[in-house]
Structures are given as structure tokens and as C-alpha cells.
KEKE-3310 file (N, C-alpha, C; in steps of 0.2 Angstrom, whole numbers, plus 5000, padded with zeros to 4 digits):
npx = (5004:5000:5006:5002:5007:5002:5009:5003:4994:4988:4977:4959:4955:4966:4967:4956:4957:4969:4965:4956:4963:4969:4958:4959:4969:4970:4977:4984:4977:4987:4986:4994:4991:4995:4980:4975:4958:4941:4939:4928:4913:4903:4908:4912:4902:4896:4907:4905:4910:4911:4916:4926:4921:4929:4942:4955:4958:4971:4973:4982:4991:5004:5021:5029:5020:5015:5026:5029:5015:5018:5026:5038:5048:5052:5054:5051:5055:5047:5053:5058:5071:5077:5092:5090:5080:5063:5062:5072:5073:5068:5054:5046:5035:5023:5029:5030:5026:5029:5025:5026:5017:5009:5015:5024:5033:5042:5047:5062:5070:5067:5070:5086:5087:5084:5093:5096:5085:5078:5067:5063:5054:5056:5059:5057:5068:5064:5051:5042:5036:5026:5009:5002:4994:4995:5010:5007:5001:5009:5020:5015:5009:5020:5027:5017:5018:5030:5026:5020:5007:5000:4982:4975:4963:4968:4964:4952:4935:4937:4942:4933:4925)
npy = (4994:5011:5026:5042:5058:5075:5088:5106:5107:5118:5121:5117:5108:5103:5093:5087:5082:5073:5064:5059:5050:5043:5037:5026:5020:5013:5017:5026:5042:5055:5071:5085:5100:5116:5116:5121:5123:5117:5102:5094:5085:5091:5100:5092:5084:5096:5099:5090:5075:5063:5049:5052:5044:5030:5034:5032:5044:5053:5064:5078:5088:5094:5092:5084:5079:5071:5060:5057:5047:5040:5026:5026:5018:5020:5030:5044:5061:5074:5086:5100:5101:5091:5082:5070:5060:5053:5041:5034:5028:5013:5010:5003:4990:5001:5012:5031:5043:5058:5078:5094:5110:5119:5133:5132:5121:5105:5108:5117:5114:5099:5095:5097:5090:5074:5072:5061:5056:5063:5067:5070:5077:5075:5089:5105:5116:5130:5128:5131:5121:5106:5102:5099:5089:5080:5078:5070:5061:5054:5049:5041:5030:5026:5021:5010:5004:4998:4990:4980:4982:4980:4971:4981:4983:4971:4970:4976:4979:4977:4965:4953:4954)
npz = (5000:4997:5002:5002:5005:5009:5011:5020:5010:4998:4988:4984:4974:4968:4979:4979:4968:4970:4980:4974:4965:4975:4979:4968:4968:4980:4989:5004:5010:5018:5025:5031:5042:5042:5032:5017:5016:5017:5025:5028:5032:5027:5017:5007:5003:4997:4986:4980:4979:4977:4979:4991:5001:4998:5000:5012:5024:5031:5044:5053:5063:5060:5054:5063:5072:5061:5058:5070:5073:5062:5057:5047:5034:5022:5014:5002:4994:4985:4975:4965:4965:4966:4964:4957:4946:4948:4942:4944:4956:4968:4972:4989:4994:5004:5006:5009:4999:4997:4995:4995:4997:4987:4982:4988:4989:4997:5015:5017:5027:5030:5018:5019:5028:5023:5011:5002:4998:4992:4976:4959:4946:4928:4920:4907:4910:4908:4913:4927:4938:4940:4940:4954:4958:4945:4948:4959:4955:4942:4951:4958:4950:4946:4957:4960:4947:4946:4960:4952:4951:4963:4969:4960:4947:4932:4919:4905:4902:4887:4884:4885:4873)
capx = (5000:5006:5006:5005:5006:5002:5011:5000:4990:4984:4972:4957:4954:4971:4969:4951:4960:4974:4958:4952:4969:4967:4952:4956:4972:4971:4983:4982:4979:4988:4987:4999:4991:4988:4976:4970:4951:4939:4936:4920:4908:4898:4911:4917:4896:4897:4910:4902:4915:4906:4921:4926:4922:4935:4949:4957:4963:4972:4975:4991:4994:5009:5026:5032:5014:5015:5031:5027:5011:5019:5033:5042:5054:5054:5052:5052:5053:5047:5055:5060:5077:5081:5097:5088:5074:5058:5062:5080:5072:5065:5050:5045:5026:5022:5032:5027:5027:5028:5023:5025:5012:5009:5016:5033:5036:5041:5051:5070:5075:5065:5075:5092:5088:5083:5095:5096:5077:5075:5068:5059:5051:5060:5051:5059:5071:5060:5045:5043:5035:5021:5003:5002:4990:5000:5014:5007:4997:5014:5025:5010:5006:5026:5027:5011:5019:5037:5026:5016:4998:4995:4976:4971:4962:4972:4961:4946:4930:4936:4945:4927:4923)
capy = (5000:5017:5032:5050:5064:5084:5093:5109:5109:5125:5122:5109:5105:5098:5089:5084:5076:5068:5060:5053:5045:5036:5031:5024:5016:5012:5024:5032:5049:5060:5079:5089:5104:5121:5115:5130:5121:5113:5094:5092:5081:5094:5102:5087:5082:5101:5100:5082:5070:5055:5044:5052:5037:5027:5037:5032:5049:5054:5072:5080:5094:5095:5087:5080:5075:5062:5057:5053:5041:5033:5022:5028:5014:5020:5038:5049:5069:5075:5093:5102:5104:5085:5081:5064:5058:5048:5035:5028:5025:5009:5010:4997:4992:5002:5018:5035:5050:5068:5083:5101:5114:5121:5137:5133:5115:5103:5112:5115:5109:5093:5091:5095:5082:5067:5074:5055:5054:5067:5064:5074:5073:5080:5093:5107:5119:5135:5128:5130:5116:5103:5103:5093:5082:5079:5076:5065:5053:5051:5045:5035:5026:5024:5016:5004:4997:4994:4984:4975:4986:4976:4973:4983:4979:4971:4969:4983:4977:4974:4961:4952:4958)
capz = (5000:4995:5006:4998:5010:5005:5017:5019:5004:4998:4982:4985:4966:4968:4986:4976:4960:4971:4984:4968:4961:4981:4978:4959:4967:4988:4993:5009:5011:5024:5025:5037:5042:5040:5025:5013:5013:5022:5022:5034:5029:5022:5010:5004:5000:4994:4983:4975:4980:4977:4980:4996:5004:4997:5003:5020:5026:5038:5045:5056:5064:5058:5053:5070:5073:5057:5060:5079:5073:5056:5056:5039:5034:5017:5010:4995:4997:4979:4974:4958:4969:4969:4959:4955:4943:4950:4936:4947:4960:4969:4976:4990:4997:5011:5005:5009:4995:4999:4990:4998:4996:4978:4980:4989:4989:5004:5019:5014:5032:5030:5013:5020:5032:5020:5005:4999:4998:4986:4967:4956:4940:4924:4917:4905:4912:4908:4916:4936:4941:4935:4944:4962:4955:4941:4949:4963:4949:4939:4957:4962:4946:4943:4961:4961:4941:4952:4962:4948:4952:4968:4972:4956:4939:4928:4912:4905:4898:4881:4885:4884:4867)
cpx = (5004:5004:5009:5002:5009:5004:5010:4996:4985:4977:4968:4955:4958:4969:4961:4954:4963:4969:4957:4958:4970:4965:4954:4962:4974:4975:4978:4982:4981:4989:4989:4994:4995:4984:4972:4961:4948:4938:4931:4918:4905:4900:4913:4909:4895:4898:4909:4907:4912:4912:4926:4927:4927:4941:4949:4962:4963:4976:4980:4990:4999:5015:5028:5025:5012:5018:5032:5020:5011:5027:5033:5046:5057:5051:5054:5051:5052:5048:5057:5066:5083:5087:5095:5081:5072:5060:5068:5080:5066:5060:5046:5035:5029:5026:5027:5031:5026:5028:5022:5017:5013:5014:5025:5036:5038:5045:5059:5072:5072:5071:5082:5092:5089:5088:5094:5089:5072:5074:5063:5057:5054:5055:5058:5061:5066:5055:5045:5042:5026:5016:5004:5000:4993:5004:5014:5003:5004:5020:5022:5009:5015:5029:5024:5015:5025:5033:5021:5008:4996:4987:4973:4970:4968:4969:4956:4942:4932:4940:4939:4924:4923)
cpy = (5006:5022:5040:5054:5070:5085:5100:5111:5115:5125:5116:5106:5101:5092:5082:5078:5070:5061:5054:5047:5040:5030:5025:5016:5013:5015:5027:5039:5053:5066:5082:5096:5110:5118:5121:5128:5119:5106:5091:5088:5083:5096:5097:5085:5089:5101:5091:5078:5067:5049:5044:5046:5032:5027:5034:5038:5052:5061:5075:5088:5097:5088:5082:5076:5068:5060:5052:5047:5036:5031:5023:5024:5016:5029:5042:5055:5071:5083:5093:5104:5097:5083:5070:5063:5054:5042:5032:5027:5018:5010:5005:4997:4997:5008:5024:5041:5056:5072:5088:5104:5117:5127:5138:5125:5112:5111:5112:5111:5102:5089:5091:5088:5075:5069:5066:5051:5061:5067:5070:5071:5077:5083:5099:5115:5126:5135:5128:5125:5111:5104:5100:5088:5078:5074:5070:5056:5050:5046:5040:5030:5022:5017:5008:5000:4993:4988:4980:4977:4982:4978:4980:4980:4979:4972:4975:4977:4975:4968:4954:4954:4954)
cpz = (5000:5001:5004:5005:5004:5011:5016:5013:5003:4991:4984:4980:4967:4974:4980:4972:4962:4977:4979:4966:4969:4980:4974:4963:4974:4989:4998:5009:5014:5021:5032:5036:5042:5033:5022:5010:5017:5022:5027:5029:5022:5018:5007:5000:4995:4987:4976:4976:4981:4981:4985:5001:5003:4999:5011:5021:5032:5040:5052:5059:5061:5057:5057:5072:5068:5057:5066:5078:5067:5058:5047:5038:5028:5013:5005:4995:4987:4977:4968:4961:4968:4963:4953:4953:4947:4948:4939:4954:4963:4973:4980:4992:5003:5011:5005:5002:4998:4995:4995:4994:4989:4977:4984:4989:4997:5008:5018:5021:5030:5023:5014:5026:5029:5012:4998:4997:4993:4978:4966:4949:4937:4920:4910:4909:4913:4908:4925:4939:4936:4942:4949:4959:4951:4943:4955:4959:4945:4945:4956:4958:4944:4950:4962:4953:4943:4956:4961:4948:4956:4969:4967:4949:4935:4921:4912:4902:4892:4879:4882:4876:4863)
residu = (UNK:UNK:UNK:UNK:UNK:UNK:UNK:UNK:UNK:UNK:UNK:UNK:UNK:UNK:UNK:UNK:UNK:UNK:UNK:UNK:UNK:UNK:UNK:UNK:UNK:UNK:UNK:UNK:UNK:UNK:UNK:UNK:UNK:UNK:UNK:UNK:UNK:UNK:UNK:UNK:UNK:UNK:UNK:UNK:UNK:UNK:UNK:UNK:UNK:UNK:UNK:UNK:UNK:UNK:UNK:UNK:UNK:UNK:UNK:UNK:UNK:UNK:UNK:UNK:UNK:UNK:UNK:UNK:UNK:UNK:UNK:UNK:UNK:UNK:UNK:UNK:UNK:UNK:UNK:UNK:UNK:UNK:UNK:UNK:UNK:UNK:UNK:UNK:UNK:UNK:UNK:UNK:UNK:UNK:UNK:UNK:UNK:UNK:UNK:UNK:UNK:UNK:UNK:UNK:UNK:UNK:UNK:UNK:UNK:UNK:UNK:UNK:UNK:UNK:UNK:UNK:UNK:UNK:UNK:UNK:UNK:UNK:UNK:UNK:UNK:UNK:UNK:UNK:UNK:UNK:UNK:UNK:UNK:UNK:UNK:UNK:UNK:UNK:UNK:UNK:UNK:UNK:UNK:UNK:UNK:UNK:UNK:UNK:UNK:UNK:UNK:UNK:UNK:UNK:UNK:UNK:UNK:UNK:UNK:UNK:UNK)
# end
């Protein structure tokens, strides 16, 4: 099982989309706060999240506060800082993703700390960065084919045809 965490997420279209890619593919959901939205009951039935349900999410005060109740054996910081592509690393079960907030990324102390845990995705010099969403559907879906799509469909309907 995979573990994506948004550390402070500030757009909820984005938290919305990356919910969904949960839903589609069991991943956990952690959000570290401050959060820039609400996810009550009611905004989340508001905002039409049908598939809500599906998510298992789990919410944080803060960094020391998800650290103190996940054991992390294996983790990934995802920056447009990290000297290393997504693509040359192994991804095991049970590993945590991270993705900072949209508009600064993770926290640099946290990245001077973990330097050997940092990847990125390659994108073209002259662009800033690629969308949250985005960027947590290409780790995620990069990690779950490293570990052969556990526990998701293999085949479509047309297989049947």
C-alpha cells in the first residue's frame, strides 16, 4: 500500500483530484496541516465528491505530529530541487510520498535532512514546476507498476469483446 502525503496543501481542486487517484488506486491519504480548505463532511458532500468514501485519510497537525504516529521505513521527498529523477528509484510496498504545498514545495529543512530521499520529476528547464495532481498521479502510478499494480484491475471490459 502506498502512502501519499500533501504537506500543507493549499488548492482543494488539487487535494480533490489527488483523493480521487486514492480512491482509483488504495493509497492512503495523509494531509499535514495548516490546510488551505475545508474537508468536513459537508464540504466534501458540497464540493460532490462522490468517491470520498473510498479514501482512507488521515490528518496531522503538523510534521512532527505524522512522524510521531507513522513508522516511515521508506520515504520519498518530491522537489523540483532534487538532483535525482523519480524513474532511478525503487519503490518498496508500504512507502510514503511527499509533495509540499503548491506554491513553495516541501520544507527545505525537512529536505536538508533526508538529501538522499529526494527525486523529482524532469520537466523542461523553463517551466517551474508541473501541477500537484499531476505530479502525485505520475510517482504514484510509477510506484504501484514497480510493484506490479498490487490489488488493482488488471484487464478493461474489452477484453470480453
Amino acid at each position: 500500500m502506498l502512502h501519499i502525503v500533501l504537506v500543507e496543501p493549499e488548492i482543494p481542486q488539487n487535494c480533490g483530484n489527488i483523493a480521487r487517484t486514492c480512491a482509483a488506486t488504495g493509497s492512503v491519504l495523509h494531509l499535514i496541516k495548516p490546510l488551505g480548505f475545508d474537508i468536513s463532511e459537508k464540504a466534501v458532500k458540497r464540493a460532490g465528491l462522490d468517491y470520498w468514501h473510498l479514501v482512507d485519510v488521515r490528518v496531522y497537525e503538523n510534521l512532527e505530529d505524522f512522524f510521531r504516529r507513522n513508522t516511515v521505513e521508506q520515504m520519498w521527498l518530491m522537489t523540483t530541487k532534487a538532483p535525482r529523477s523519480y524513474a532511478e528509484a525503487s519503490f518498496s510496498d508500504n512507502c510514503y510520498l511527499l509533495f509540499g504545498k503548491e506554491t513553495r514545495g516541501l520544507p527545505e529543512s525537512l529536505l536538508r535532512q533526508h538529501p538522499d530521499c529526494c527525486l523529482r520529476i524532469p520537466i523542461r528547464a523553463e517551466a517551474r514546476s508541473l501541477n500537484l495532481a499531476n505530479s502525485v498521479a505520475i510517482v504514484t502510478f510509477e510506484a504501484l507498476r514497480q510493484q506490479g499494480f498490487p490489488h488493482l484491475s488488471d484487464q478493461g471490459l474489452m477484453v470480453n469483446w
